[in-house]
C-alpha positions in Angstrom: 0.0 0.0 0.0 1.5 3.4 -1.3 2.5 5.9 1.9 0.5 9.2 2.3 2.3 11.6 -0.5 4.1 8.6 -2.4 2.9 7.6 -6.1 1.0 4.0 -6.7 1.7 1.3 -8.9 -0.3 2.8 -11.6 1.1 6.4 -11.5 -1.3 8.0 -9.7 -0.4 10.3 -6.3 -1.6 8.9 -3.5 -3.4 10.6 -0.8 -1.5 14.0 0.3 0.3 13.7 3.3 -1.0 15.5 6.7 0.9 18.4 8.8 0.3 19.0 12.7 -2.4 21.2 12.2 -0.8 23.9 14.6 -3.3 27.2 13.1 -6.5 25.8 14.2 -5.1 24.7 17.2 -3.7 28.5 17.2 -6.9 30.1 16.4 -8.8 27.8 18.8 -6.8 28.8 21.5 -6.6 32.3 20.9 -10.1 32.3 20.8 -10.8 30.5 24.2 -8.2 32.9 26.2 -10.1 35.8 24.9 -13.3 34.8 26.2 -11.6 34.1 29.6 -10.1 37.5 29.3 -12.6 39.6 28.7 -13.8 40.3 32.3 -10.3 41.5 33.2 -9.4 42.8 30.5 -12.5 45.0 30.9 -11.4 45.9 34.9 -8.2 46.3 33.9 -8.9 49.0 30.9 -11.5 51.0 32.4 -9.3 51.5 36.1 -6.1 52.1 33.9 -8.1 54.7 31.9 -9.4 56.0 35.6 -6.0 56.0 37.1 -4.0 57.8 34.3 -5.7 61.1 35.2 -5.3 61.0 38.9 -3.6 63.9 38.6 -6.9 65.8 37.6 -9.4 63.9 39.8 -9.5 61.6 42.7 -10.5 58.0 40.4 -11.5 56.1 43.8 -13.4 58.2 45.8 -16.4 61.3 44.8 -17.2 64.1 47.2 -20.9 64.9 47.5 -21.9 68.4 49.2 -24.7 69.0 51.1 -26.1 72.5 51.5 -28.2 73.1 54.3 -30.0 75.8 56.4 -30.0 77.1 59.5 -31.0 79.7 62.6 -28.5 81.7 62.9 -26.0 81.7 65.7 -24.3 84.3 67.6 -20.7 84.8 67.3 -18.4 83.9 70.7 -15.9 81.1 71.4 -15.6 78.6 69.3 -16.9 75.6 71.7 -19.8 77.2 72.3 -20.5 78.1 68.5 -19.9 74.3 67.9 -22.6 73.4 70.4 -25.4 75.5 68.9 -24.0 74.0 65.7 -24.2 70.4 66.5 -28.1 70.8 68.1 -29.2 73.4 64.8 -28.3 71.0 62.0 -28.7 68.0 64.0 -25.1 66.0 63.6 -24.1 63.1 65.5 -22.5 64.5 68.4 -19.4 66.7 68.6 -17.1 66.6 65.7 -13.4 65.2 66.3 -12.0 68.2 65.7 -13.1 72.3 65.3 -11.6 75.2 63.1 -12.7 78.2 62.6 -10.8 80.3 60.0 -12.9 83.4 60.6 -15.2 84.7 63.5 -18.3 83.6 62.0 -16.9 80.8 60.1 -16.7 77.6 61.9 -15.4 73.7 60.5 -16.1 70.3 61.8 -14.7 67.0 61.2 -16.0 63.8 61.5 -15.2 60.2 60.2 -15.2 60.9 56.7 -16.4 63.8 56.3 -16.8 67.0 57.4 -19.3 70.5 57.7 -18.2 73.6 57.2 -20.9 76.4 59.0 -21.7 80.0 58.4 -23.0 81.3 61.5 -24.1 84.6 60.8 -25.7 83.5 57.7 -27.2 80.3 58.6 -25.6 78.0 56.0 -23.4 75.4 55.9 -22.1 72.8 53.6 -21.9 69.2 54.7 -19.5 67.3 52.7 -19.2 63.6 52.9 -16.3 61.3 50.9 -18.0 58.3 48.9 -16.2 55.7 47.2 -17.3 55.8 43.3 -19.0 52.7 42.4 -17.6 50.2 40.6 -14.5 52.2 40.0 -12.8 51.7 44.1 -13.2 47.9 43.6 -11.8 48.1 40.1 -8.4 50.2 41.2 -8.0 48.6 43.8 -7.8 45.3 41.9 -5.6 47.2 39.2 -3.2 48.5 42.0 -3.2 45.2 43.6 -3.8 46.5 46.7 -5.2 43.1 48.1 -2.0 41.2 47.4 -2.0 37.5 48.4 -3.8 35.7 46.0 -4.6 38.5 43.6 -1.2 38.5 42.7 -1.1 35.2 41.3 -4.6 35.9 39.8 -2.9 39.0 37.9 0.2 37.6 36.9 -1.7 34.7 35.1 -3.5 37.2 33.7 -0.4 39.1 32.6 1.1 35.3 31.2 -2.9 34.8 29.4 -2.6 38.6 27.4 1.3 37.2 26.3 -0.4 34.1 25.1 -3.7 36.1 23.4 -0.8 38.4 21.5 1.6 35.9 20.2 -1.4 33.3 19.0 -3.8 36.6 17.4 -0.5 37.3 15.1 -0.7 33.9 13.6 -4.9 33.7 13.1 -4.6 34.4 10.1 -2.2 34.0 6.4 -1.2 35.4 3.9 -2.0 39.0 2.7 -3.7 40.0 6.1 -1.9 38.3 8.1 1.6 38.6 9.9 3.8 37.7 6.8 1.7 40.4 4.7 0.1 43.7 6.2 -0.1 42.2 10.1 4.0 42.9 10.4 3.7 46.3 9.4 1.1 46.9 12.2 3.1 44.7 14.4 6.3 47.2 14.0 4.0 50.4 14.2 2.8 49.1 17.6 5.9 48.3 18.9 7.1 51.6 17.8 4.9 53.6 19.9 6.6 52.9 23.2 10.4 52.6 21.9 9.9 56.7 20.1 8.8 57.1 23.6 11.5 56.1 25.5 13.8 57.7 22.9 12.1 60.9 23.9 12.2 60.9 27.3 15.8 59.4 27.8 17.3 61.1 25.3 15.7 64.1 24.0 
């Protein structure tokens, strides 16, 4: 009996010999890991995207102000302005700690947050720190603030997008893939972050 690829007795080929059929097993596998991915990669996108402008805004936690209204209250010393404070606009008790940065002016802190009164005027702003929602968890997963485990959660994660990388370049041949137009985006990509440390090492 002829061997796969060899030519029979009567001159005709015989059946074509089969490879390892490594790009489907490529391509399945690409596909799996970004299914698994997608949940993290989500977390991890939208808190990196958060955390990159933490120079213009605070990505874990909102501040909401409260105004309210009051009677008035007299101007003296400070503890007794607090007092009359406390009872007016009904807070828990006396604050932790008292400023006042002007006569009629006084500031209260509490546990996470804090009121600052106008006595003469009768108003004061209550404002209270809130974690944002969705967005505390996220960062705090990103920043790998709960360590232990998480860590080897996110370095497997780290090892899954090397795997999702190198298997997308070879899903597909030929013109559109990496041996025709894919290298050219391969090399743009990876020229983002080299021009930039040519920048800011050297220029």
């Amino acid at each position: 009996m002829p061997s796969s690829g060899d030519v029979a007795m009567d001159g005709r080929p015989g059946p074509a010999r089969r490879g390892i059929p490594w790009r489907r097993w490529n391509s399945a596998l690409h596909r799996d890991l970004g299914y698994l991915c997608v949940a993290l990669t989500l977390v991890y996108a939208v808190s990196g995207i958060a955390l990159n402008h933490i120079h213009d805004w605070n990505p874990s936690y909102g501040v909401v102000r409260e105004e309210r209204r009051f009677e008035p209250v007299p101007v003296s010393d400070r503890d007794a302005m607090v007092a009359q404070l406390v009872e007016r606009l009904g807070l828990p008790g006396p604050p932790k700690d008292a400023f006042r940065p002007r006569p009629e002016t006084v500031e209260m802190f509490y546990d996470g947050w804090s009121v600052e009164a106008d006595a003469a005027a009768g108003k004061a702003i209550v404002e209270r720190v809130r974690e944002r929602f969705l967005l505390f968890d996220a960062n705090r997963l990103h920043l790998n603030r709960p360590r232990g485990l998480w860590t080897w959660i996110a370095d497997l994660y780290a090892a899954l997008l090397v795997l999702l990388a190198v298997t997308g370049m070879f899903v597909l041949k030929g013109r559109t893939g990496l041996a025709g137009r894919g290298k050219w985006l391969v090399l743009a990509g990876a020229a983002v972050p080299v021009l930039f440390v040519v920048v800011l090492r050297w220029l």
